[in-house]
C-alpha positions, 0 to 999 in steps of 0.5 A, a space after each residue: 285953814 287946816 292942812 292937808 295931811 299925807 304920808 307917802 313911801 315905798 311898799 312895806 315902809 310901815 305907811 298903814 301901821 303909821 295911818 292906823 295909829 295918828 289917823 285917830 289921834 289926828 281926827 282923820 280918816 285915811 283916803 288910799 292913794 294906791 292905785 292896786 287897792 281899788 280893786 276889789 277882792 285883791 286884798 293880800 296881794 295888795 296889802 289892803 288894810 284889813 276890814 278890821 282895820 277899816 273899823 278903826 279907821 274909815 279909809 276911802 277910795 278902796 274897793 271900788 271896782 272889779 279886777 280887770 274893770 277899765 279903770 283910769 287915774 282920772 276917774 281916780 281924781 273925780 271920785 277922789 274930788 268927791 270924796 274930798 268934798 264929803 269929809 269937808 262938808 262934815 268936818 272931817 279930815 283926809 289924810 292921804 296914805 300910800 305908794 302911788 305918786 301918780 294917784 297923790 298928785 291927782 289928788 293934791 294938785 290941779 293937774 289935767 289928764 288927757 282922754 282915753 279910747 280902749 279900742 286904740 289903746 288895743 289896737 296899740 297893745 296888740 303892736 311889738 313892744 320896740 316898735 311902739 318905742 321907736 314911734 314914741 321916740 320919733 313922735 314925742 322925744 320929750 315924752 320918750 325921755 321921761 320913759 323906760 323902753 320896757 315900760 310898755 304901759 306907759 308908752 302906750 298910754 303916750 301913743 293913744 294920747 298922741 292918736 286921740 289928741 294929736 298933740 305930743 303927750 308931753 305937751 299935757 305936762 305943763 302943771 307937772 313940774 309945779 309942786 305948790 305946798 301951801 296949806 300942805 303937810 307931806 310926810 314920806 318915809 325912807 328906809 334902808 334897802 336891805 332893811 326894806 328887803 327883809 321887810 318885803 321877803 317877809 311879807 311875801 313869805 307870809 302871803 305864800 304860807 296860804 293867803 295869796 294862793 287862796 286869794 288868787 284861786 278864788 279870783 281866777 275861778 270867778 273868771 279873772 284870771 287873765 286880769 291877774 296876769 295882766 296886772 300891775 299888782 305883784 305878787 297875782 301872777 307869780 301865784 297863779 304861776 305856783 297854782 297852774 305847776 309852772 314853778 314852785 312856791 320859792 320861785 314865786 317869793 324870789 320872783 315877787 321880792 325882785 319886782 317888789 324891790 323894783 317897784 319900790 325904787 320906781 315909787 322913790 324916784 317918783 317922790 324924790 322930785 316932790 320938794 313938798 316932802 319931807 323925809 323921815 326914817 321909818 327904820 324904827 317905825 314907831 319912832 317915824 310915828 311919833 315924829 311924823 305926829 309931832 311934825 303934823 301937829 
């Protein structure tokens, strides 16, 4: 049997450049486990692989729907289950690539995700944050302690689980603490804080030069505006927060570097439980390339 590959990590660890040079050597083609790049149009924010990139390399599972569009992790699972079972069929390899530890598990394990309602999960948005908190923490306290207070998506997502199923949200955790790894090569990469720090201010200050700007002009004057704003991807709002005189371009790149830095520890803390992963220091990118090669073949 041939093993599923993966190659995890936080943003700007180096995962695409690594993807683009092995997934050819490798026989694959890349299937995005990112849960911001399946939005269409948000391509600089996200650090989309470039078409010209996606020449070379076939990647799936990017580019499926309109910002803004309700769109869930297990609708995520279904097509990925889909597109899975195309590349087997013509003897075609997946190599998992990205950031989203939600989106890898949908993928690589069998894991159940509870129904949704988008007019309780309205009706809950509409509700004060800490109020929302406290009913989670009497409702499910086992739920509430795998959770931030300020984490309200998520807490909210517990609340309608609870509503629509009446049973506890944790309750749905069962195959969660379980991490089968046969016929499975992970590979994730670590790198030092501050070395990763200069890598996000670098690639924040370049998408400010002009990219994202343009990039989140164009997509608020087709009417996505508010699904910027409400979006987990970093970065949309910050611009159109320039775009709109609220504050400058360099507010802007520090506000996107400190929530680039945030979102990079929550996505670690995520993959450190997975045991299946094996860790190597992407520091020296190319030299992670060929030691992620030599562990995969």
């Amino acid at each position: 049997m041939t093993s599923l590959l993966a190659l995890l990590g936080p943003t700007a660890a180096g995962k695409t450049r690594i993807a683009l040079d092995l997934a050819p050597e490798m026989g694959a083609e890349v299937v995005s486990v990112d849960s911001m790049q399946v939005y269409r149009g948000m391509d600089v924010g996200t650090a989309k692989p470039t078409m010209a990139e996606r020449a070379r390399v076939p990647h799936h599972l990017v580019d499926m729907v309109l910002p803004g569009e309700p769109f869930s992790v297990a609708e995520y699972q279904q097509l990925s289950r889909e597109v899975m079972a195309e590349l087997d069929a013509t003897k075609r390899a997946p190599m998992l690539v990205g950031g989203s530890g939600l989106y890898f598990r949908a993928i690589a394990d069998n894991l159940r995700f509870p129904p949704t309602d988008p007019a309780v999960r309205a009706r809950l948005e509409k509700q004060p944050p800490e109020e929302l908190w406290e009913r989670l923490r009497a409702a499910d306290p086992a739920a509430a302690s795998r959770m931030e207070p300020a984490n309200a998506r998520r807490i909210i997502r517990a609340l309608e689980v609870i509503e629509i199923t009446a049973r506890p949200f944790s309750s749905f955790r069962t195959a969660w603490d379980r991490y089968p790894g046969r016929g499975m090569l992970v590979a994730g990469l670590k790198v030092p804080a501050e070395t990763l720090r200069r890598r996000i201010e670098d690639r924040t200050r370049g998408m400010f030069k002009g990219p994202l700007l343009d990039e989140a002009q164009a997509l608020s004057r087709a009417g996505y505006s508010t699904a910027l704003r409400s979006a987990a991807a970093i970065g949309y709002r910050q611009a159109l927060n320039v775009l709109d005189g609220l504050c400058t371009v360099s507010e802007a790149e520090d506000e996107t570097v400190r929530a680039t830095m945030a979102l990079s520890r929550r996505q670690m803390r995520w993959f450190k439980r997975d045991p299946r992963v094996n860790w190597f220091d992407a520091t020296d990118i190319d030299r992670a390339a060929g030691q992620i090669k030599a562990y995969w073949a």
